[in-house]
N, C-alpha and C positions, 0 to 999 in steps of 0.2 A: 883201687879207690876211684870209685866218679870225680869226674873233675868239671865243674859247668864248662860248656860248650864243647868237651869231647862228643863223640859220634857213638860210640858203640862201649861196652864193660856189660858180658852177659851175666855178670859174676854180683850185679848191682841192680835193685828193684831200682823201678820207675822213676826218673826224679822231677818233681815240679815245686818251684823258686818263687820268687818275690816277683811284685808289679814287672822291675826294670830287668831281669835278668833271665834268658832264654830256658823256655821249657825243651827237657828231652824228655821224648815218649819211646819205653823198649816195643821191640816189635820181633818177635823170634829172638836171633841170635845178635841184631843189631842194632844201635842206636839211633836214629836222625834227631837232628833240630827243631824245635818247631818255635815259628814265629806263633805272637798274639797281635790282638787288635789294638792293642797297646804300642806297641813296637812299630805300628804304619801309623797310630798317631804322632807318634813323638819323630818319626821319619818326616812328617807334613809339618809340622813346625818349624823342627831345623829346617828344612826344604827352603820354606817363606822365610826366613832368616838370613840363609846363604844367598837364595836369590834376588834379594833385595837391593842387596848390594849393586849388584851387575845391572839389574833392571832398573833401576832410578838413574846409574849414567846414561843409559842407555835414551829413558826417556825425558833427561833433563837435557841433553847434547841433543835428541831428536834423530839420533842414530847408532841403533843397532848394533852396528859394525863398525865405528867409531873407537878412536885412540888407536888403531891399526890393526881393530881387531880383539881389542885385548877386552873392550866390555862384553862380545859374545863369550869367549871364552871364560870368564867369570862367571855368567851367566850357564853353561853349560856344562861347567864342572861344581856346580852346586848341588843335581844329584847326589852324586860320588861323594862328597864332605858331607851330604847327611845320611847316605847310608852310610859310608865309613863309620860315622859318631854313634849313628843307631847301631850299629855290632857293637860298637867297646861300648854301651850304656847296655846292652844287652847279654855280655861278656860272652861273645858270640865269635871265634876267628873271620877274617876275612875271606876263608877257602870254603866257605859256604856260599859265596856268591857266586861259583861255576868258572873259575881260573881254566878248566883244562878243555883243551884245546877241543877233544872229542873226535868226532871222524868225517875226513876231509869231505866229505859230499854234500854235506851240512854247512859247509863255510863257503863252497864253493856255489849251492844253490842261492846262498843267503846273498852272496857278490853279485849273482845275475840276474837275481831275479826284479829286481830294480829295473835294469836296460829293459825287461821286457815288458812290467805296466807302464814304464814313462815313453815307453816307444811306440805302445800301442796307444797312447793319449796326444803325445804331439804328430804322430801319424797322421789319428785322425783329425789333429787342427789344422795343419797344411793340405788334408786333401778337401778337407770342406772346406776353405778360404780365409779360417779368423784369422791364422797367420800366416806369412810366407816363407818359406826358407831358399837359398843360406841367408843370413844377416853378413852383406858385405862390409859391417865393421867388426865382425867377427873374426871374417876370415883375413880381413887385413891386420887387425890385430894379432892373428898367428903369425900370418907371415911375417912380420916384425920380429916377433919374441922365438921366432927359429933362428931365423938370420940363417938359415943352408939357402944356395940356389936350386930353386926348388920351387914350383910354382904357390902358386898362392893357395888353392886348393887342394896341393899335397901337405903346406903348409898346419893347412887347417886338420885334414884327416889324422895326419901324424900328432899334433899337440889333441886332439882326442884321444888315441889313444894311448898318450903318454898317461890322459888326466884318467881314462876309467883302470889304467893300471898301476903305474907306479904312485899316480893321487891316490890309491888306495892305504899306500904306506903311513899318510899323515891321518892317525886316527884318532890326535891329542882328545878333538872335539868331543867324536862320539863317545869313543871312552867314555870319558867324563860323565855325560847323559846315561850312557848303559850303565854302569856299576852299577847307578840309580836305580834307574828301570827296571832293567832286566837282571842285574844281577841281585837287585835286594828285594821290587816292588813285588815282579811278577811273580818269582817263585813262594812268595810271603802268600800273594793272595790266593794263587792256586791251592796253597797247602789250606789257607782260614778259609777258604771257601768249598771244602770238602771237595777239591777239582772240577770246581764249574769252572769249565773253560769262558761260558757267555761271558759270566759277574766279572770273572778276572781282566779281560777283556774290556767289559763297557766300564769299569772301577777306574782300567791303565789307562784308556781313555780320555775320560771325563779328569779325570787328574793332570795327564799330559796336556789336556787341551787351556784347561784351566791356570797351569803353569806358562803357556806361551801367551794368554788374555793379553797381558799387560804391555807387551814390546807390539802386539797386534794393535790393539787398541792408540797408547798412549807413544810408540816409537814409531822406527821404517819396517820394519818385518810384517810386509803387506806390500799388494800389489798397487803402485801407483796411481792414480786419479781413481781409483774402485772405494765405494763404500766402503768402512771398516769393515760394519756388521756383516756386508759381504763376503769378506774376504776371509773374517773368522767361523761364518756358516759352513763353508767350505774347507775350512782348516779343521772344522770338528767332524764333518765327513770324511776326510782324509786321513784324522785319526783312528775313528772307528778301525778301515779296512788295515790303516799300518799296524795298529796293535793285534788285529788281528793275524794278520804274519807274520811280525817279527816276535808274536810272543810264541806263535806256534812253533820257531822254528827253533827259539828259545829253549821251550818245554820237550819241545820232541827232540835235543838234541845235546840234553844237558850242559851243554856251555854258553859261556856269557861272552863269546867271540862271535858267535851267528847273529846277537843284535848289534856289535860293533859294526861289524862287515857290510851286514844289510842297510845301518843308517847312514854310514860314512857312503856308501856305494848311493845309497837314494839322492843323499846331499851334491853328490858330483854330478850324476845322472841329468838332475833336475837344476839344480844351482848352474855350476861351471860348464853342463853343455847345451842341453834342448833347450834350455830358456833362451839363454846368449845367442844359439842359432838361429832363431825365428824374429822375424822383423812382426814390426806394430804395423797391422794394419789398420788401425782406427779405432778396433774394441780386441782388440787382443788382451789387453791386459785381463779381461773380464774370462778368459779361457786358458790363461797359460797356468802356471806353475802351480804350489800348492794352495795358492788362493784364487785359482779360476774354478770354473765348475764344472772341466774335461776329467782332470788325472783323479780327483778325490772320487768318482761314484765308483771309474774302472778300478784303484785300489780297495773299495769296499767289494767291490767284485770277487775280486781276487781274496781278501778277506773271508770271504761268505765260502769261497772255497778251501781256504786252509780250517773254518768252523765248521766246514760237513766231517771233515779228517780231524776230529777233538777225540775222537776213541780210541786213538794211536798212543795219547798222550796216558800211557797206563802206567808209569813208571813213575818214583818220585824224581823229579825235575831237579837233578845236582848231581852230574857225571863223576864230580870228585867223592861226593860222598858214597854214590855206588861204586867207585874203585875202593876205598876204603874198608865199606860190607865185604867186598868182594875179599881184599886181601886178608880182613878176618877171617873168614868164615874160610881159608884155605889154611890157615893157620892153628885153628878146630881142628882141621884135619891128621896135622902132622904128629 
């Protein structure tokens, strides 16, 4: 007997359900999921719902990061609570959003690939002059929070790469934001957008970007003395090129652990090292981080190269559900 939200039953015609409750379409010998356009509305409601919450502290305390933290994390575990709620309204498991792990060269490219657009963007800001590095409150502040004797500059190189490795462990954040993303949005619109990688893309976008407006706008999540509008101009070019990687890496690599890896990895990259590194030299702030207008064109760069590589993505995008096909269809056999 079909059961809504199982994966495959070749023994059972086609099944398609009510408004709320996920359509499966047969395909040969097995079943997938399929989201509706339905299903990414009611995903955008909850969304402005959960994040409401987070973002009003945020922008009534005037910061962000505020209560010790704990109003970002509200704030970016709001995805995750409205894809979560959108499967159970869509009676849909949560092993549809890409749990398994996949194969290690995809988790691993998705970790480094970060150190290499933010290094070729603060590179270029140090060799042209906006800023200067190291930031001798940087590296005094290492050497504090080591406490080995140990100079101050070994100081500082060791608490890097303490933060681009074992900082990798603390993934509470991204998490949070990926389930969303990538584990509900992306694979949703690739499949209603018959695999236009572009749409899926400029939709994750304009949505992602759209969801940070308001902490840009009305909170601190913006570069100091810089225009807002400036700061958000560049925060929406920075989306473009990021969706475009971490969805590619997403889709071509069916789990929802290469958009963890990749955001938690960007956020340390860019947050906890090359920004902190680099001293203000008068208009820095207007070239550094994700709301300067160095890192967002080279990430759309790099963007524009994981979009020439969109004909890779030929497979339907959910590692768990092709193990699943896969275990059926050997089980046919026996």
């Amino acid at each position: 007997m079909t059961v809504i939200g199982r994966y495959y039953d070749n023994k059972s015609p086609p099944l398609r359900v009510s408004f709320f409750k996920i359509e499966a379409v047969q395909t040969g010998m097995s079943m997938t999921p399929s989201w509706r356009w339905q299903h990414i509305g009611v995903f955008l409601v909850l969304l402005v719902i959960f994040t409401a919450i987070g973002e009003s502290l945020a922008i009534i305390s005037g910061d962000v990061f505020g209560a010790k933290g704990y109003y970002v994390q509200l704030i970016m575990w709001s995805p995750a609570a409205a894809a979560t709620l959108t499967a159970f309204i869509a009676k849909t498991p949560l092993k549809v959003f890409g749990w398994n792990w996949g194969a290690w060269r995809w988790q691993l490219l998705a970790w480094l690939s970060p150190l290499v657009y933010v290094g070729i963007a603060y590179g270029l800001i140090w060799v042209v002059g906006w800023g200067n590095v190291p930031n001798p409150v940087f590296v005094a502040d290492a050497a504090k929070s080591v406490g080995l004797h140990i100079s101050a500059a070994g100081s500082a190189i060791l608490l890097i790469f303490f933060s681009a490795t074992l900082g990798m462990l603390d993934l509470a954040g991204a998490l949070g934001e990926e389930i969303g993303w990538r584990g509900f949005l992306v694979p949703a619109l690739f499949q209603l957008t018959h695999r236009n990688f572009t749409a899926t893309v400029l939709i994750n976008a304009a949505i992602w970007a759209c969801w940070h407006a308001p902490i840009i706008f009305f909170s601190s999540y913006n570069n100091p003395g810089v225009p807002r509008w400036y700061s958000f101009g560049c925060f929406v070019i920075l989306n473009i090129g990021g969706a475009a990687i971490v969805d590619w890496f997403r889709l071509r690599s069916g789990s929802l652990w290469t958009g963890v890896l990749l955001h938690n990895s960007h956020n340390i990259f860019v947050q906890a090292i090359f920004t902190p590194l680099t001293i203000d030299t008068g208009k820095t702030q207007y070239f550094i981080d994700e709301f300067g207008i160095v890192l967002p064109p080279i990430m759309l760069a790099f963007g524009i190269y994981f979009w020439m590589r969109r004909k890779e993505l030929t497979s339907f995008p959910d590692s768990d559900i092709r193990a699943d096909e896969e275990a059926h269809a050997r089980a046919q056999l026996l």
